[in-house]
N, C-alpha and C positions, 0 to 999 in steps of 0.2 A: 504494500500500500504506500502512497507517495504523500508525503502533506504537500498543502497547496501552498504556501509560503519557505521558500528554505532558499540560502544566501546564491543557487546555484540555477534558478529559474526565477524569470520574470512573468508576470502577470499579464493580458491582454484584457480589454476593456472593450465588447463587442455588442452595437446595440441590432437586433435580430428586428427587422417587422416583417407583417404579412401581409399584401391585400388583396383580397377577393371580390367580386361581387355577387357572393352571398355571403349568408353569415357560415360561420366553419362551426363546428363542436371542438371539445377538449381537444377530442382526439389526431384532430386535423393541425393544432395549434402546437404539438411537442416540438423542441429544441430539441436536438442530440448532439453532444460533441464526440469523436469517436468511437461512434455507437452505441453510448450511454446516454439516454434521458439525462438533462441539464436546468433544465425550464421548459414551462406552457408561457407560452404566446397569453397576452390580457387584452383585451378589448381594449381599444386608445381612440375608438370614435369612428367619423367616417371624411374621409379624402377622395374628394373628386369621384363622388361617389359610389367608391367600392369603401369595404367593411374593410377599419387599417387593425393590427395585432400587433403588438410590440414587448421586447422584454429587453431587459440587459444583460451579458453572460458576462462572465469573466473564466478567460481561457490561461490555462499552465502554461503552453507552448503558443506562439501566434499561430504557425504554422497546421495549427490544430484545422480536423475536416468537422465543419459545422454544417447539420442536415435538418430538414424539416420535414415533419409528414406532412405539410400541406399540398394539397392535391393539384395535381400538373395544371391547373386552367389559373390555378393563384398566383400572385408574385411576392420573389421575394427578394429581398436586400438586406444587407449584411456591410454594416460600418464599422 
């Protein structure tokens, strides 16, 4: 097991949104970093009228692979 702080890894600060135009379930809304659930997506309103989802991760590695189940017709971005 790794802690998330130690003098030999830097932290990444990564804000995740979703937008759709419908509305998504839980399940539609998971963050996974590496293959592990990290965060669910919140409801953050509506943009240009699709439903927007956002959360904030903080990643070990930058280089970490960040995925979402939201489903192929949704968009997503990753800052």
């Amino acid at each position: 097991m790794k802690q998330m702080f130690t003098t030999d890894n830097t932290t990444t600060s990564k804000t995740v949104k979703i937008f759709a135009p419908f509305r998504l379930n839980t399940a539609q809304r998971k963050v996974l970093v590496d293959g592990q659930l990290l965060d669910i997506a919140s409801p953050s309103g509506r943009q240009q009228g699709d439903y927007l989802y956002s959360t904030t991760i903080t990643l070990l590695h930058e280089d970490a692979a960040v995925y979402t189940t939201a489903p192929c017709w949704a968009s997503v971005e990753v800052k």
